[in-house]
N, C-alpha and C positions, 0 to 999 in steps of 0.2 A: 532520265536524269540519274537514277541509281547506279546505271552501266556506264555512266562517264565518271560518277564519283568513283565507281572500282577502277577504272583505269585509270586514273589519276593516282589512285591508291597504290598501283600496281608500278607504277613511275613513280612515284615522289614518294613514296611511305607512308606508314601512319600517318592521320592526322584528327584535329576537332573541328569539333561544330562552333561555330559563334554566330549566332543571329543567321544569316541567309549564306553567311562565309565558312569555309572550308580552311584552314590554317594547319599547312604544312611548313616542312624544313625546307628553306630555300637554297633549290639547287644552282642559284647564280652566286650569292654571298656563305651560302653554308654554313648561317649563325645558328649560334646552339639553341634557340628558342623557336619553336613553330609563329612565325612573322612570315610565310608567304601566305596570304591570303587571297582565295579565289571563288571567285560567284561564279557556277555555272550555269544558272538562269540567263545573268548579264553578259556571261562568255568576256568577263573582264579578269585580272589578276595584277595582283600587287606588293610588292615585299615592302613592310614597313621598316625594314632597316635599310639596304643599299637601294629603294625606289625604284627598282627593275618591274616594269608596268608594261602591261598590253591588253587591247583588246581583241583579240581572239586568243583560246585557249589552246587552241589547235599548236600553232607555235613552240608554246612551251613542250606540247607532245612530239611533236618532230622531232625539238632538238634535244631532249634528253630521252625517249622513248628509243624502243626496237622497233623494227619495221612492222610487225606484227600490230603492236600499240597505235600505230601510224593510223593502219587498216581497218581498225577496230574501231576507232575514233571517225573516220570519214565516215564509214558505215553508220555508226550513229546520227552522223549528223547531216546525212544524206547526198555526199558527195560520191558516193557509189553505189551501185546498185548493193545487198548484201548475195545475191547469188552470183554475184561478180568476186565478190572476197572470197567465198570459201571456197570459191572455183582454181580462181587464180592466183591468190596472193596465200594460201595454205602454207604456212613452213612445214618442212618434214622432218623437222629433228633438228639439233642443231648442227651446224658446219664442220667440218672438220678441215681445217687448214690445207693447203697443199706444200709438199716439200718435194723438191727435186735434186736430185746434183747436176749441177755446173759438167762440164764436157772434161774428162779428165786432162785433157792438154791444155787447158785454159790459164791464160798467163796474164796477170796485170799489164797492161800498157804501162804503168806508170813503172813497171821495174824490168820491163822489154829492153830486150838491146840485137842487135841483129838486123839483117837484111829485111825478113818476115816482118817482123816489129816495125820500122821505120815506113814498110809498104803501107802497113796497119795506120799508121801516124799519118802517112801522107794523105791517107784515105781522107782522114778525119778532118785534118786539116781542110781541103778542099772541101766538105762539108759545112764549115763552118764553126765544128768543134774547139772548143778550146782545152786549154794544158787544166781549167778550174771543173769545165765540164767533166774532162777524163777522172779527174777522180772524186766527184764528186758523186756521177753515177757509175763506178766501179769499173771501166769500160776495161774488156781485155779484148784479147786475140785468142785464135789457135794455132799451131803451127804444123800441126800433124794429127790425124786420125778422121773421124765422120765429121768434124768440122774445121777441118782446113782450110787458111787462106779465107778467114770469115771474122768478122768483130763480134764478141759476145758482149752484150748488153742485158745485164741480171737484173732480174727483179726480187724484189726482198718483202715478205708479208711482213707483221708485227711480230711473230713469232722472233723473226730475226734470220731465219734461215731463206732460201732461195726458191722461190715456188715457180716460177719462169724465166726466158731467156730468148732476147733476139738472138740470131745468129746471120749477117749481114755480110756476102761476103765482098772484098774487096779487090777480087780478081773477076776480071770480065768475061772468063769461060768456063763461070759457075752458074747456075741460077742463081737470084739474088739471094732469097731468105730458104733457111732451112731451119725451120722451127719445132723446139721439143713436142714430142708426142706428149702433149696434157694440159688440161681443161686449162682454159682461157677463163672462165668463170672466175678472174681473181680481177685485182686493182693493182693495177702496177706501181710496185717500189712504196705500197702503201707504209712500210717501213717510216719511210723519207717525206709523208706528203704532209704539209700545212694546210689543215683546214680552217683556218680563218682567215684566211685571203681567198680573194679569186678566184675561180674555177674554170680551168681552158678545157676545152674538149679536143684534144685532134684525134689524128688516123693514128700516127705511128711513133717510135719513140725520136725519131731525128725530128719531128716535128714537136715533140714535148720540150727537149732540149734546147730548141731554141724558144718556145713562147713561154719557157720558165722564168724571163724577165721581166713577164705582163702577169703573174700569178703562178699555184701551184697548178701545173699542165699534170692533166693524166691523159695516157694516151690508150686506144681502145683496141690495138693491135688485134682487130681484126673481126671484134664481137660486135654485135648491134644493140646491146645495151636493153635486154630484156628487162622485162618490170621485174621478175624477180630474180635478176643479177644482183651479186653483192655491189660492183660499183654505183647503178641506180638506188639502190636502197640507200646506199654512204652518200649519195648527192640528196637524198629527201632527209635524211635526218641529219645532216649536219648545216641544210637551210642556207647556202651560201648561192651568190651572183653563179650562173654558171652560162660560159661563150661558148658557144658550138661553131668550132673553127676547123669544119672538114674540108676535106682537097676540092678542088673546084666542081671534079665528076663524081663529087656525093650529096648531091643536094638534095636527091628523094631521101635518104639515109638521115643525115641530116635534116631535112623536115620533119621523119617522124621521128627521133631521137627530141626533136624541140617539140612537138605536141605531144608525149608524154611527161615531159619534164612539165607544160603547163599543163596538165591534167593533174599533178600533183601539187599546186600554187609555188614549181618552185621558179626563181627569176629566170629567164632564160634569155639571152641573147644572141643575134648572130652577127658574127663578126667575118664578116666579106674576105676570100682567099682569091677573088678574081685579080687576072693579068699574070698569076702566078700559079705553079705545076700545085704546089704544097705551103706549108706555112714554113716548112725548113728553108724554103729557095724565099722567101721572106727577109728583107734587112729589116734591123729591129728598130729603127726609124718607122717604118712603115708601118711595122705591127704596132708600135706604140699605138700609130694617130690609127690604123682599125680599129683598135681596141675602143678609146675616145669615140670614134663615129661609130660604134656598135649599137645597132636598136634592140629594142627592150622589147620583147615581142610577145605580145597579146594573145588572146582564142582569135579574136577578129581579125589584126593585125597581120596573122599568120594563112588566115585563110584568102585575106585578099593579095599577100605575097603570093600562095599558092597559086592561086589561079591565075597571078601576071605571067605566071611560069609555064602556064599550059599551052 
């Protein structure tokens, strides 16, 4: 009981004793007086100003806690082995952002003009891009140098500067992608993402761009979503719905990507890309009503998908 009141302590700050309650400052209304009140006996909590109530505590640890406080809290309360934590879930310091640059001949589409440019457009066009998509994720071109005849599609951390980058090209006697030398271990365009909507999971970023209509799409260009990747840690503590909407030949991928997500209590759904390559070749008529017919998927739920699969 002592090691849950410190981490509590350790999230929410100070706080007093009153009778069997714990009364800290509430981090949903953030009134000036200690009115969140919480029994950890009863694993209930309650602010007596704005009425923000739950019973598990756990909760309130997700969504304003570090991953760490996550881990620390399941461990106490028996939802992990603890030589499973210290093994696995250990931070080693804290993060240090990634920054890269952008390809030196990198040129807005949106202020492109030219032969090269217009190939670039038409690319997109066929794709299903639009004139709001293009700048809304930054999309450029190159026209010359190690990424020629390619669409650069930037990713931006919080910092604000550029830590990845597709490069897609749009000439068919290229390989397709030619992607920077450095760590994937980021969240794409975290810059840009709302986390209080919806959470799509795809493959790639043509595929975010278009299910950006159904919620905010992060796409996983290419990582498998380890436990202790920053994007998995961002999907446990910020406690939102989240669709795992991979290409139709990711389904082992996708299975385990959803039984970790419920090893963690968080929602997890799969939302069906059959009949189709990807969720980009997806009209968004369609996606809509997957989205709608997406199950909500259980421990049980997923293991008897499992095995209809074998």
């Amino acid at each position: 009981m002592t090691d849950k009141i410190k981490i509590l302590k350790d999230v929410l700050g100070r706080s007093r004793k009153s009778n069997q309650e714990h009364l800290f400052y509430c981090p949903y209304c953030n009134h000036h007086k200690m009115k969140f009140a919480v029994n950890v006996e009863k694993n209930v909590y309650k602010c007596w100003i704005c009425d923000k109530r739950g019973r598990d505590i756990y909760q309130v640890i997700r969504k304003h806690g570090t991953f760490n406080h996550v881990q620390q809290w399941r461990a106490l309360s028996g939802k992990v082995e603890i030589t499973e934590f210290d093994s696995l879930f250990e931070e080693k310091g804290k993060r240090v952002e990634q920054s890269i640059s952008l390809p030196p001949s990198f040129q807005p589409i949106a202020n492109g003009a030219g032969i090269r440019a217009k190939s670039a457009i038409n690319y997109l066009v066929k794709r299903g891009v639009t004139n709001e998509d293009i700048l809304r994720w930054k999309i450029g071109y190159c026209d010359e140098g190690e990424y020629k005849n390619r669409i650069i599609i930037p990713s931006f951390g919080l910092s604000g500067y550029a830590n990845f980058f597709i490069a897609r090209t749009y000439n068919r006697n290229w390989m397709k992608y030619k992607n920077p030398r450095a760590n994937k271990d980021i969240i794409f365009n975290e810059l840009y993402l709302d986390w209080d909507k919806d959470i799509i999971l795809v493959e790639g970023v043509f595929d975010a761009i278009r299910a950006r209509t159904i919620g905010t799409a992060i796409p996983l260009v290419g990582s498998t979503l380890r436990e202790n990747s920053k994007l998995f840690q961002a999907l446990v503590r910020h406690n939102q719905r989240v669709y795992v909407a991979l290409d139709a030949d990711a389904r082992t991928k996708a299975s385990s990507i959803i039984n970790k997500l419920l090893d963690y209590d968080v929602q997890a759904y799969s939302l069906s890309t059959s009949g189709y390559e990807d969720i980009a070749e997806m009209p968004r008529e369609v996606l809509i009503s997957r989205k709608e017919q997406a199950t909500r998927m259980s421990s049980d739920r997923h293991l008897f998908q499992e095995l209809m699969n074998l």
